[in-house]
PDB file of N, CA, C and O in Angstrom, chain B, residues numbered from 101:
ATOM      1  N   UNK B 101       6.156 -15.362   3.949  1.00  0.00           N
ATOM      2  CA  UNK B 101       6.133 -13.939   3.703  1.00  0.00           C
ATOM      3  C   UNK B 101       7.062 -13.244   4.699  1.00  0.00           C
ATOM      4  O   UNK B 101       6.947 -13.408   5.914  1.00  0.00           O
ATOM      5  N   UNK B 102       8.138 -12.333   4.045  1.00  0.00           N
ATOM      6  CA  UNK B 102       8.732 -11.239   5.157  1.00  0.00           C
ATOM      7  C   UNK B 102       8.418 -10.665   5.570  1.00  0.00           C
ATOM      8  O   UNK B 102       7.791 -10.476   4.528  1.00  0.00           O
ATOM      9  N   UNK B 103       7.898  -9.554   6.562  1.00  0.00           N
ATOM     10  CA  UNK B 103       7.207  -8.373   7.095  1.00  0.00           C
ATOM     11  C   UNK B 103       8.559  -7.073   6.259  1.00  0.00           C
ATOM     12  O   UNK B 103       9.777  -7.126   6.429  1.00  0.00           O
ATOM     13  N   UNK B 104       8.073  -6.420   5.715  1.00  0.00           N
ATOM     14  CA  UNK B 104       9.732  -4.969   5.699  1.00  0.00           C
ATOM     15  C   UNK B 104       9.844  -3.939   6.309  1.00  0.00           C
ATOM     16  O   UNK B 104      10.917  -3.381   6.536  1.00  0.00           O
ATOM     17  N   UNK B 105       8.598  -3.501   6.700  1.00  0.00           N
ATOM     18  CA  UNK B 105       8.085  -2.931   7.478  1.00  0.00           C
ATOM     19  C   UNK B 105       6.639  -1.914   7.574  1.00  0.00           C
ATOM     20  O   UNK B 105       5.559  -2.324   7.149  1.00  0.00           O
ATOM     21  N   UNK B 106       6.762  -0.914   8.026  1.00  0.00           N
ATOM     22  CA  UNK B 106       5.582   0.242   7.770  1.00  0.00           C
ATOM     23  C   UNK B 106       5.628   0.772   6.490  1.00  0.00           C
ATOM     24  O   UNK B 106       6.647   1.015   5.844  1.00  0.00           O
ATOM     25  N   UNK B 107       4.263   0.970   6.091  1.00  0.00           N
ATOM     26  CA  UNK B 107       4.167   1.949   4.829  1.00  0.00           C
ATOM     27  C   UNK B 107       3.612   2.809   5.035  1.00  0.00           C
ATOM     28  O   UNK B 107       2.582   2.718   5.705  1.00  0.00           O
ATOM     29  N   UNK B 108       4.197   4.399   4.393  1.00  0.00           N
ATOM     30  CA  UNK B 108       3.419   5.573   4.497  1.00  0.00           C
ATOM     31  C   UNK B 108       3.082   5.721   3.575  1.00  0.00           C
ATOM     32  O   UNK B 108       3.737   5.633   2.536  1.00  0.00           O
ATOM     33  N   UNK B 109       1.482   6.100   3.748  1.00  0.00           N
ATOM     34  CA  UNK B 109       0.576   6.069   2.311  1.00  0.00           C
ATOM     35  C   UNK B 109      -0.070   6.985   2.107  1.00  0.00           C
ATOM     36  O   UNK B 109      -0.306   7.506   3.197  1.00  0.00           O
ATOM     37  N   UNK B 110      -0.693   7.727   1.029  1.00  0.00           N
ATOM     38  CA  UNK B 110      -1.930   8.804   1.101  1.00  0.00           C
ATOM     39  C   UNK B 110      -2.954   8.083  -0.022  1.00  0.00           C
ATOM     40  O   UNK B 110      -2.835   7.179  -0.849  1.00  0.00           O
ATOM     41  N   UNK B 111      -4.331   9.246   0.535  1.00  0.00           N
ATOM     42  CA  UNK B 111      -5.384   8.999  -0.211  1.00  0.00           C
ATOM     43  C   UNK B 111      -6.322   9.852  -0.509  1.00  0.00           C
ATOM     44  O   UNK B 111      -6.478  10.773   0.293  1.00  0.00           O
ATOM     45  N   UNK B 112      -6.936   9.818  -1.350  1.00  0.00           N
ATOM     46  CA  UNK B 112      -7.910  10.718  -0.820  1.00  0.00           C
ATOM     47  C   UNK B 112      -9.350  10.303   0.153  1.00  0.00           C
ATOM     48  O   UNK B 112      -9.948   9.235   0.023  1.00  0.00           O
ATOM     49  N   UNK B 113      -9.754  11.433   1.167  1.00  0.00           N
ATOM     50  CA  UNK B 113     -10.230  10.966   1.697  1.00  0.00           C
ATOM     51  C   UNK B 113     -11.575  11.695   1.243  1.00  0.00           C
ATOM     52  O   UNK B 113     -11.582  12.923   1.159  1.00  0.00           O
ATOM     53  N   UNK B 114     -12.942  10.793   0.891  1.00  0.00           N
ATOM     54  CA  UNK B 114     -14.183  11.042   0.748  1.00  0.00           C
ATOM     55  C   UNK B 114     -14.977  11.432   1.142  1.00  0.00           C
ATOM     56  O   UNK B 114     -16.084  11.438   0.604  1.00  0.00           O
ATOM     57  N   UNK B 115     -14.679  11.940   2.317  1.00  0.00           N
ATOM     58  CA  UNK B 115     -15.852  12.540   3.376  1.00  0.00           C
ATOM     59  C   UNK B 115     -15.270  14.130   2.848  1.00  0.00           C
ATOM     60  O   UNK B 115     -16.209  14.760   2.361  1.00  0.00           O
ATOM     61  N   UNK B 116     -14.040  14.866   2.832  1.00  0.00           N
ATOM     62  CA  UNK B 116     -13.759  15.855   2.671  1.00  0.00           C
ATOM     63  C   UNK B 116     -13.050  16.124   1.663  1.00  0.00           C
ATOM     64  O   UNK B 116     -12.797  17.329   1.638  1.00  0.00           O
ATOM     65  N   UNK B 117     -12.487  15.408   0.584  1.00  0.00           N
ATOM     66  CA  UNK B 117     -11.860  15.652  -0.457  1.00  0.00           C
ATOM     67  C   UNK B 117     -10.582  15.431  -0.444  1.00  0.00           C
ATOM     68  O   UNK B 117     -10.099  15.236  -1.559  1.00  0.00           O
ATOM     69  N   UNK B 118      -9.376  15.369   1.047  1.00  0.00           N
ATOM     70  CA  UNK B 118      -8.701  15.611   1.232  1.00  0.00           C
ATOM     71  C   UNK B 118      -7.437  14.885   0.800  1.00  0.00           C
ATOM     72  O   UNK B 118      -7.829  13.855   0.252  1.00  0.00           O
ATOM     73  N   UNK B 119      -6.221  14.922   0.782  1.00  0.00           N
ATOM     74  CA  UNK B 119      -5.308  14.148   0.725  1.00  0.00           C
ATOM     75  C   UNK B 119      -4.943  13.618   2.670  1.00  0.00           C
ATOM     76  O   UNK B 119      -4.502  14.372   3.537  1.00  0.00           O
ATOM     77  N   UNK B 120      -5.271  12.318   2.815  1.00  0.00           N
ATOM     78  CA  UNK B 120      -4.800  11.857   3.915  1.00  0.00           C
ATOM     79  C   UNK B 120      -3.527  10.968   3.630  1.00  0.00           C
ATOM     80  O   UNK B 120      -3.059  10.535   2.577  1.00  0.00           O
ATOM     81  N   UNK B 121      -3.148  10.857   4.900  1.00  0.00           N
ATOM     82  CA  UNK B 121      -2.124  10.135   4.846  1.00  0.00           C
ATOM     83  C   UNK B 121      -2.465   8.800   6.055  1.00  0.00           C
ATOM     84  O   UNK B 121      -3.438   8.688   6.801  1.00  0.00           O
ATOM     85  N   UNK B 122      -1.522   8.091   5.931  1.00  0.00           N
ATOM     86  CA  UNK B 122      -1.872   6.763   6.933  1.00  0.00           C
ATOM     87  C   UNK B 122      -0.043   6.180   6.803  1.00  0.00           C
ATOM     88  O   UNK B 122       0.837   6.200   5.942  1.00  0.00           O
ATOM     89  N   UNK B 123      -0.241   5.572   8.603  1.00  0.00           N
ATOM     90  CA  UNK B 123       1.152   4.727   8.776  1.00  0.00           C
ATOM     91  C   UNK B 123       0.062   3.271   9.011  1.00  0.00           C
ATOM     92  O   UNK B 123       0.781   2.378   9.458  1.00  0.00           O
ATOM     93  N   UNK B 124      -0.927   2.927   8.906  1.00  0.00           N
ATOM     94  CA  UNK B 124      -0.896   1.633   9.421  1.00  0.00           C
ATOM     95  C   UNK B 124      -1.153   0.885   8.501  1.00  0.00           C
ATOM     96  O   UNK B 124      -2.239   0.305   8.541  1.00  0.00           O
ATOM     97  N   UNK B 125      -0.277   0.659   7.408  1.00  0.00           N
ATOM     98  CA  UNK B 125       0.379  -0.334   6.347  1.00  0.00           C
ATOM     99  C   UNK B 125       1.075  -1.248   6.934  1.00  0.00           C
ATOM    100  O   UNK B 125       1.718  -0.820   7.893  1.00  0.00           O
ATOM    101  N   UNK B 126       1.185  -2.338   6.716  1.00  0.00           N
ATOM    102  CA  UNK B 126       2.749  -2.844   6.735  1.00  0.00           C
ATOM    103  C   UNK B 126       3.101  -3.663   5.239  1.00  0.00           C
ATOM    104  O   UNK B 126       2.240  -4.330   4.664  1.00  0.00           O
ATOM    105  N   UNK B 127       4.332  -3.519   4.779  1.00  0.00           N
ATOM    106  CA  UNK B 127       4.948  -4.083   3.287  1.00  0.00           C
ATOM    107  C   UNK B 127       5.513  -5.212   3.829  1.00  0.00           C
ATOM    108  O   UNK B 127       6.199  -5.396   4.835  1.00  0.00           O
ATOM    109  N   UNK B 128       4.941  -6.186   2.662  1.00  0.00           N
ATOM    110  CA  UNK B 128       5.300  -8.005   2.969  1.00  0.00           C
ATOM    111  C   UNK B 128       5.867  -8.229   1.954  1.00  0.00           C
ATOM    112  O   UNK B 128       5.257  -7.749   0.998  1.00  0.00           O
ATOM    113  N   UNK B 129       6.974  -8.857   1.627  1.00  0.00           N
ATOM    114  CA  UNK B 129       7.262  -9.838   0.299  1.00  0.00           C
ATOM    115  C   UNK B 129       7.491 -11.170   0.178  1.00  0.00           C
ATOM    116  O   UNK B 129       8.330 -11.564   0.989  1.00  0.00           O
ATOM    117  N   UNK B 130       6.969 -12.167  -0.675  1.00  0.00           N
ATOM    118  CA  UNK B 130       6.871 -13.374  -0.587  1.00  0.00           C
ATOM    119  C   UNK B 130       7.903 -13.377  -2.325  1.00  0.00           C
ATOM    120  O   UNK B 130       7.795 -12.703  -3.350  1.00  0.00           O
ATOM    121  N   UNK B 131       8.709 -14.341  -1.958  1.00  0.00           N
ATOM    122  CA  UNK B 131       9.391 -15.097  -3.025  1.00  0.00           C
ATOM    123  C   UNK B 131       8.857 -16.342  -3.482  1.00  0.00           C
ATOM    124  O   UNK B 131       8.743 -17.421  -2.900  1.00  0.00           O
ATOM    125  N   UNK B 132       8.512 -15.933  -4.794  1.00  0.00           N
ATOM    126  CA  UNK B 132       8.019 -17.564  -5.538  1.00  0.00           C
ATOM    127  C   UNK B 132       8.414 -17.706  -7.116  1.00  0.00           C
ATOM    128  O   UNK B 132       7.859 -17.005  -7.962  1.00  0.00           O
ATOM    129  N   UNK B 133       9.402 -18.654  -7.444  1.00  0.00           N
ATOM    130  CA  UNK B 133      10.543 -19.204  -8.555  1.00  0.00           C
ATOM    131  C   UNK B 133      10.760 -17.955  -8.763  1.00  0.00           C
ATOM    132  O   UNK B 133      10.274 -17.372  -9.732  1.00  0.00           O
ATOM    133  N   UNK B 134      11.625 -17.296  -7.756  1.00  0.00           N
ATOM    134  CA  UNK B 134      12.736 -16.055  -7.879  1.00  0.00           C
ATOM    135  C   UNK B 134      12.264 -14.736  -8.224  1.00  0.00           C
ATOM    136  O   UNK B 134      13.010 -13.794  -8.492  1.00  0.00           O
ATOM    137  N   UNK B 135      10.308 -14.669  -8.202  1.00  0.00           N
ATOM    138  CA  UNK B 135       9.529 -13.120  -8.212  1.00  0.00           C
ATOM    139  C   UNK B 135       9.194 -12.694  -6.847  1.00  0.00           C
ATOM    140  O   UNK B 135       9.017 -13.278  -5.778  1.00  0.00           O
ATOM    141  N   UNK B 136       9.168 -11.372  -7.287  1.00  0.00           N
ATOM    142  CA  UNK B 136       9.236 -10.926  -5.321  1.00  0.00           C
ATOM    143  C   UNK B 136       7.521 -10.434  -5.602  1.00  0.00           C
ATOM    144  O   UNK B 136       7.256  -9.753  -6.592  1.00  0.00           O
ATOM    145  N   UNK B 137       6.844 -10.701  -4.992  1.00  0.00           N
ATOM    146  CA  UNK B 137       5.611 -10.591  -4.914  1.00  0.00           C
ATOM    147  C   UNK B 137       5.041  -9.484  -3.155  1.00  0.00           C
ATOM    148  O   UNK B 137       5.068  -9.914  -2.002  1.00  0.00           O
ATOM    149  N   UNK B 138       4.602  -8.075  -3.621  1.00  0.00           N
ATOM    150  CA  UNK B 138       4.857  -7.539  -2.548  1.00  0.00           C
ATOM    151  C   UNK B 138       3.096  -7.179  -2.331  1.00  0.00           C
ATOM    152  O   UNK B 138       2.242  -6.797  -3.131  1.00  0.00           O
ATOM    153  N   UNK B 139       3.054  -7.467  -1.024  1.00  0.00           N
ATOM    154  CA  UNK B 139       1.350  -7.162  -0.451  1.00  0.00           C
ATOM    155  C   UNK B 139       1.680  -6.113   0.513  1.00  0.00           C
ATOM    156  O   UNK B 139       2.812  -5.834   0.908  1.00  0.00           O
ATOM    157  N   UNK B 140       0.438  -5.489   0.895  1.00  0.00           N
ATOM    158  CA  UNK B 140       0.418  -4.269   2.050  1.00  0.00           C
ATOM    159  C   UNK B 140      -0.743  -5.116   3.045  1.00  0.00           C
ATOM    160  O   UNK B 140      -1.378  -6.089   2.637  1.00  0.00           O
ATOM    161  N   UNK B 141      -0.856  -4.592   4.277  1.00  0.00           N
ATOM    162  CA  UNK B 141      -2.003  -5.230   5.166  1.00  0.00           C
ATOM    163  C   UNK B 141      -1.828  -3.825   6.189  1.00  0.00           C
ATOM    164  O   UNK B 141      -0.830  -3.205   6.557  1.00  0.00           O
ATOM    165  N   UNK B 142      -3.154  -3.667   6.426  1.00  0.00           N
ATOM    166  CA  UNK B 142      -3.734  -3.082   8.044  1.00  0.00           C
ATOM    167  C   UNK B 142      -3.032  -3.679   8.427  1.00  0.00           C
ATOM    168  O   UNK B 142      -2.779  -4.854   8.157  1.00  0.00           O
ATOM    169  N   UNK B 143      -2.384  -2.724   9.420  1.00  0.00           N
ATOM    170  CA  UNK B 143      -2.066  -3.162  11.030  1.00  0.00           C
ATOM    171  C   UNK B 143      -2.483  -3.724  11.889  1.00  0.00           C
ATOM    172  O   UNK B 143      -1.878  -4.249  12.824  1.00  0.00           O
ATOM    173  N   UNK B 144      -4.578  -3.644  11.476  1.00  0.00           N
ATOM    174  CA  UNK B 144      -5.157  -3.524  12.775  1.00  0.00           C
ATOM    175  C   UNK B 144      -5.400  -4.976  12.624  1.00  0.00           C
ATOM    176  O   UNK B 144      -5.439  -5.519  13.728  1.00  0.00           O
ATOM    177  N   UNK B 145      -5.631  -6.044  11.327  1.00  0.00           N
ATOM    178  CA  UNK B 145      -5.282  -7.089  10.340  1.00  0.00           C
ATOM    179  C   UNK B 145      -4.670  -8.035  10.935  1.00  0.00           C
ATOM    180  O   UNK B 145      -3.552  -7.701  11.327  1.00  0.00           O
ATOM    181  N   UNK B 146      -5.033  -9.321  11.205  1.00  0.00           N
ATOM    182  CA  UNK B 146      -4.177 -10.243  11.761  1.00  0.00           C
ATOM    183  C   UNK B 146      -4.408 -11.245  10.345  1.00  0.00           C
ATOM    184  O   UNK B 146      -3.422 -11.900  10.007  1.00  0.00           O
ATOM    185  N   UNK B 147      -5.425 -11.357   9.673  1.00  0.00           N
ATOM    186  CA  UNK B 147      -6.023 -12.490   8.894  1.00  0.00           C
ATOM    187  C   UNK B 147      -4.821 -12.059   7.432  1.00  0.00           C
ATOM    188  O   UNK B 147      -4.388 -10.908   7.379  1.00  0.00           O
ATOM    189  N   UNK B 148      -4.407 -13.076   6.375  1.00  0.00           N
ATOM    190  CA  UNK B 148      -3.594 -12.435   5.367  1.00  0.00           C
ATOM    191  C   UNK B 148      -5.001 -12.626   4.013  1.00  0.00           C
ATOM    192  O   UNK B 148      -4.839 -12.520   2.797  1.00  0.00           O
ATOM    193  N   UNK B 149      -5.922 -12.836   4.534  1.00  0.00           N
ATOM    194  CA  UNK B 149      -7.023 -12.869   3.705  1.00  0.00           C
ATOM    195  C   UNK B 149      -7.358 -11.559   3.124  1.00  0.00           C
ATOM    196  O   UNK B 149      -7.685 -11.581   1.937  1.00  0.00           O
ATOM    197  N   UNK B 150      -7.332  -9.696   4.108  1.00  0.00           N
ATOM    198  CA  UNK B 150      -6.803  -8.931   3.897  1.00  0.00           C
ATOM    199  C   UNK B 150      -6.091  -8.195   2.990  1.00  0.00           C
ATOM    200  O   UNK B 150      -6.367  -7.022   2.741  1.00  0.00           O
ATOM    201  N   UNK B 151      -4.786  -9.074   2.246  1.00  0.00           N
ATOM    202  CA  UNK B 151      -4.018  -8.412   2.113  1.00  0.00           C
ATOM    203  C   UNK B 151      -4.223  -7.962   0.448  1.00  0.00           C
ATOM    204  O   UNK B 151      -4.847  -8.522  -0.453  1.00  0.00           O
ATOM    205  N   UNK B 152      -3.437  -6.740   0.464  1.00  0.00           N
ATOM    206  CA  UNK B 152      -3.343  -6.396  -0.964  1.00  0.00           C
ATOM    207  C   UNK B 152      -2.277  -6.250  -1.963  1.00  0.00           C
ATOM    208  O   UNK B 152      -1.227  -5.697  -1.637  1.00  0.00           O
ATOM    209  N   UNK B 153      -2.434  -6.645  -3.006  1.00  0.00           N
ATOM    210  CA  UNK B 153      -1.006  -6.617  -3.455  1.00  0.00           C
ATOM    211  C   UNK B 153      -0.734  -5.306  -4.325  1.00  0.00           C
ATOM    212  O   UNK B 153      -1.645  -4.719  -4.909  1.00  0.00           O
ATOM    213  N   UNK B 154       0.547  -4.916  -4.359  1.00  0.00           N
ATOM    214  CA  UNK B 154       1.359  -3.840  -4.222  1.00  0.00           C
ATOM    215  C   UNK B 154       1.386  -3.595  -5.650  1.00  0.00           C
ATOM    216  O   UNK B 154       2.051  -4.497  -6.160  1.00  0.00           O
ATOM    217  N   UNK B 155       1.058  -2.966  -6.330  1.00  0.00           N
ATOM    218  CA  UNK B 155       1.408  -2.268  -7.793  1.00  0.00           C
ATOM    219  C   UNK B 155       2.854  -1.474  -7.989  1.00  0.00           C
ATOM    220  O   UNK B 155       2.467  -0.501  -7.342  1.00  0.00           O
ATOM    221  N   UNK B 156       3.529  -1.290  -8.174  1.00  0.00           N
ATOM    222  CA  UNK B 156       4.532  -0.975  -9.062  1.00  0.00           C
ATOM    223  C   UNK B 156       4.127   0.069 -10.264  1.00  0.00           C
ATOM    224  O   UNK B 156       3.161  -0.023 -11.020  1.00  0.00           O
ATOM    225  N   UNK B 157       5.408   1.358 -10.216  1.00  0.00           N
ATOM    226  CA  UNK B 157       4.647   2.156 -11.460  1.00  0.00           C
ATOM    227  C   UNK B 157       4.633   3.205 -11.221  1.00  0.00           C
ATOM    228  O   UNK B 157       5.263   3.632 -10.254  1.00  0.00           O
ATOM    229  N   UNK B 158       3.991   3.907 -11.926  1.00  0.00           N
ATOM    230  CA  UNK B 158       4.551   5.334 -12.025  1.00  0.00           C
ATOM    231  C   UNK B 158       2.468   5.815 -12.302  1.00  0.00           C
ATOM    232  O   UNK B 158       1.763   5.681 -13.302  1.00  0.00           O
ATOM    233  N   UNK B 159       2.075   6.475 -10.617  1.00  0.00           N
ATOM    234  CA  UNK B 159       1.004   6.941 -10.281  1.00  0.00           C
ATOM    235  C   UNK B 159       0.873   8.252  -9.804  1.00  0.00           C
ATOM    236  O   UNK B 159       1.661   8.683  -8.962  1.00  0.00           O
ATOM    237  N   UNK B 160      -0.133   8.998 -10.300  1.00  0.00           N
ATOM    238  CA  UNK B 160       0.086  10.139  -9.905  1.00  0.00           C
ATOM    239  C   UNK B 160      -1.290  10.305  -9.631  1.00  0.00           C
ATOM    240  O   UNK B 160      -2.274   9.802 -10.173  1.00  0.00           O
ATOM    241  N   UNK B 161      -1.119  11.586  -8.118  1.00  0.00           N
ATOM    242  CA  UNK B 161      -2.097  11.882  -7.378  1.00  0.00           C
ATOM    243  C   UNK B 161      -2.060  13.398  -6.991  1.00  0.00           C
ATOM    244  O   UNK B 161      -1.304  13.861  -6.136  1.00  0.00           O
ATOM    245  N   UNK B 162      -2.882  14.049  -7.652  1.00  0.00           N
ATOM    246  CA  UNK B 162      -2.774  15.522  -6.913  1.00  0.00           C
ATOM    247  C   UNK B 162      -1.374  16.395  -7.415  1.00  0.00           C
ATOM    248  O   UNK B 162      -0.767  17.372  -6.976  1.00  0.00           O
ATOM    249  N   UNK B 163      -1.251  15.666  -8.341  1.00  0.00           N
ATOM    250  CA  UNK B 163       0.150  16.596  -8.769  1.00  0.00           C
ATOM    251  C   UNK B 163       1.436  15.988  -8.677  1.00  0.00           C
ATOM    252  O   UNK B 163       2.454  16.204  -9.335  1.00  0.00           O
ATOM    253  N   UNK B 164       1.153  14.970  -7.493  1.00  0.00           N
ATOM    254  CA  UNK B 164       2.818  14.062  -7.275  1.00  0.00           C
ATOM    255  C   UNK B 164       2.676  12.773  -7.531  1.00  0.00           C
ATOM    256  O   UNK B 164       1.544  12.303  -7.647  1.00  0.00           O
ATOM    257  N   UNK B 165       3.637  12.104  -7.642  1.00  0.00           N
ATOM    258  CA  UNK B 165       4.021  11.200  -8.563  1.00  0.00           C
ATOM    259  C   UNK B 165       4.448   9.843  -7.557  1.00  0.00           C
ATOM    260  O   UNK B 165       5.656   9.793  -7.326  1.00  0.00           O
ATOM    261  N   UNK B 166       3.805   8.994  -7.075  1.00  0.00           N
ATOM    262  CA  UNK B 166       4.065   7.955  -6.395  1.00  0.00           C
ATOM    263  C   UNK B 166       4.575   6.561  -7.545  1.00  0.00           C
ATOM    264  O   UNK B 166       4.199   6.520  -8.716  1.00  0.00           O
ATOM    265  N   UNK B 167       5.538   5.442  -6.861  1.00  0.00           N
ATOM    266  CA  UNK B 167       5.638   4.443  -7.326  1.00  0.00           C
ATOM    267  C   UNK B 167       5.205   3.024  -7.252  1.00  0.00           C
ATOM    268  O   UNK B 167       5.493   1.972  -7.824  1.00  0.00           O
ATOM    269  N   UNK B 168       4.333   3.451  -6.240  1.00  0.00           N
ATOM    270  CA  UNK B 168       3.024   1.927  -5.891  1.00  0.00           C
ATOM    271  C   UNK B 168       2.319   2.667  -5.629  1.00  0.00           C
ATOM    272  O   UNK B 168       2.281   3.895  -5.558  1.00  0.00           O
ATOM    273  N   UNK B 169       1.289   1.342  -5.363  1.00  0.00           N
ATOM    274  CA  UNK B 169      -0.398   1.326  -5.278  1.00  0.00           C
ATOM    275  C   UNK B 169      -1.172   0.667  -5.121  1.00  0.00           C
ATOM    276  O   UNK B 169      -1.474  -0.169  -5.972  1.00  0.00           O
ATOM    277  N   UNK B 170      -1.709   0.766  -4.135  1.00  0.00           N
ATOM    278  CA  UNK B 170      -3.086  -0.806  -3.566  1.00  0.00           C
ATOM    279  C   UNK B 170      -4.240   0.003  -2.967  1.00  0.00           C
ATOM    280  O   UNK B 170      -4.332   1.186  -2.636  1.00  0.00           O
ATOM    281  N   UNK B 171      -5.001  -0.922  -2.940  1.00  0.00           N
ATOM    282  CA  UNK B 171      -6.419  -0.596  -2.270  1.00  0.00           C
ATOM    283  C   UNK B 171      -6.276  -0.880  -0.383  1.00  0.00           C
ATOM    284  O   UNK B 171      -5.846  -1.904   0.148  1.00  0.00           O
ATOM    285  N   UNK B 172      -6.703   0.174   0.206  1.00  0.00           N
ATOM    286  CA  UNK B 172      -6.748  -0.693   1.609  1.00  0.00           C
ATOM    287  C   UNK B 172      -7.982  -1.599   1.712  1.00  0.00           C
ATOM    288  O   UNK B 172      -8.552  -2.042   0.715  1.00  0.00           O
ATOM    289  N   UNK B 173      -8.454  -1.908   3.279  1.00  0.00           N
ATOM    290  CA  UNK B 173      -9.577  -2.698   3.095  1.00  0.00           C
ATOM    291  C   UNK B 173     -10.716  -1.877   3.203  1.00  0.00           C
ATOM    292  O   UNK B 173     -11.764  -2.478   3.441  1.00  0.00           O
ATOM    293  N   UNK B 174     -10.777  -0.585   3.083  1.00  0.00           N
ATOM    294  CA  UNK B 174     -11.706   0.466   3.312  1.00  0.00           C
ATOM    295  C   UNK B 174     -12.088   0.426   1.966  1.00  0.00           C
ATOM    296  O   UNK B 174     -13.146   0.999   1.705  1.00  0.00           O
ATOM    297  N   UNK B 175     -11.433  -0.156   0.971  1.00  0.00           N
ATOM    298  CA  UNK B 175     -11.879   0.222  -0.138  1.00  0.00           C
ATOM    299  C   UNK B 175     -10.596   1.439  -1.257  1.00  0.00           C
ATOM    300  O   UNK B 175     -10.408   1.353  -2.470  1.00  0.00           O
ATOM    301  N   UNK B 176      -9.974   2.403  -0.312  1.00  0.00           N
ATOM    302  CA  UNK B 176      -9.284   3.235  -1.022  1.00  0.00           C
ATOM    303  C   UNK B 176      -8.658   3.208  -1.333  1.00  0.00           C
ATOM    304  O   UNK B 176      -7.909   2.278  -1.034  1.00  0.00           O
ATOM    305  N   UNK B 177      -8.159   4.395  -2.485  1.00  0.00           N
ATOM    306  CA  UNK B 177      -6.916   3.705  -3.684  1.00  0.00           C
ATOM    307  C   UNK B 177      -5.894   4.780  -2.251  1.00  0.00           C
ATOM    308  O   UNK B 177      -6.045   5.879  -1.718  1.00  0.00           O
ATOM    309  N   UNK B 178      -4.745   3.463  -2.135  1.00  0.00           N
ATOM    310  CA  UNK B 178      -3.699   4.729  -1.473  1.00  0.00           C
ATOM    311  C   UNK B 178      -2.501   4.701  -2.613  1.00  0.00           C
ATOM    312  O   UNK B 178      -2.444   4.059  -3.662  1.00  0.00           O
ATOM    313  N   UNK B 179      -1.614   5.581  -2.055  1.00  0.00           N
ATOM    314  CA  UNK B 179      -0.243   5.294  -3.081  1.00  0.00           C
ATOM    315  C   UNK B 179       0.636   5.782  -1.986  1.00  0.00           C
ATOM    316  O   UNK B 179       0.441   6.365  -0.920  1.00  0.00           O
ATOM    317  N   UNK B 180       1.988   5.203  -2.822  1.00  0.00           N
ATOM    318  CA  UNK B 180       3.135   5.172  -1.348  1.00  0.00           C
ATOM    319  C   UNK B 180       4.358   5.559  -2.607  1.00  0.00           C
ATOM    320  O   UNK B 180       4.175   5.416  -3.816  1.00  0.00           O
ATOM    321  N   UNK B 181       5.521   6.035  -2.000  1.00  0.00           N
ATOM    322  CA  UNK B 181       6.754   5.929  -2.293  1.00  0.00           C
ATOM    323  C   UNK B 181       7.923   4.806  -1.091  1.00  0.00           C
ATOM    324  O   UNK B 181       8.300   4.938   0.074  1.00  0.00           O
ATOM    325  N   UNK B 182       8.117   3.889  -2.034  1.00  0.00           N
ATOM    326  CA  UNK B 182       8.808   2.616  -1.065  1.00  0.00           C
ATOM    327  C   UNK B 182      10.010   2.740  -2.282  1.00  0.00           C
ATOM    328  O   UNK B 182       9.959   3.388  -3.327  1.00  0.00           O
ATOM    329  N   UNK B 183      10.699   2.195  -1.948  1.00  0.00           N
ATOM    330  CA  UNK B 183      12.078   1.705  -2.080  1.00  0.00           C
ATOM    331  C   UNK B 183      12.479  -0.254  -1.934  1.00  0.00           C
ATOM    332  O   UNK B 183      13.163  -0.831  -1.088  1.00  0.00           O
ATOM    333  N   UNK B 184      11.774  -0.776  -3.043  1.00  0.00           N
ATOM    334  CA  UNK B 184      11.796  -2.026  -3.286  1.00  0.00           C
ATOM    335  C   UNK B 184      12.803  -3.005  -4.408  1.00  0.00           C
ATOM    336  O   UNK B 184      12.645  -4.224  -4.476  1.00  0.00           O
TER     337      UNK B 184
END
């Protein structure tokens, strides 16, 4: 797996309704017979047991329009704009 780097993500957050945001993503891609297969992981995350894999697509949240999407390990749907 490559590391690519940080992902900035939002969500909503359940205690207050809110749109949060989060940097402690990081975007991985693994190549297997020439598909790029992309996971996100906590930072805080050493285990790849963790990890989640990256949706692709056209998601919308609150009005704007993200192009991925995974669950963290909290459970929440985040969405990101990456460039993959």
């Amino acid at each position: 797996m490559t590391k690519l780097g940080k992902v900035k993500s939002w969500y909503i957050d359940p205690e207050d309704n809110k749109l949060t945001y989060s940097q402690h993503n990081i975007l991985f891609v693994e190549v297997i017979d020439g598909q790029k297969y992309y996971t996100a992981r906590h930072d805080s995350v050493e285990s790849d047991d963790y990890d989640a894999a990256v949706e692709t697509g056209a998601f919308e949240l609150c009005g704007q329009t993200y192009n991925a999407r995974f669950a963290d390990i909290y459970g929440r749907e985040n969405y990101t704009n990456v460039t993959i």
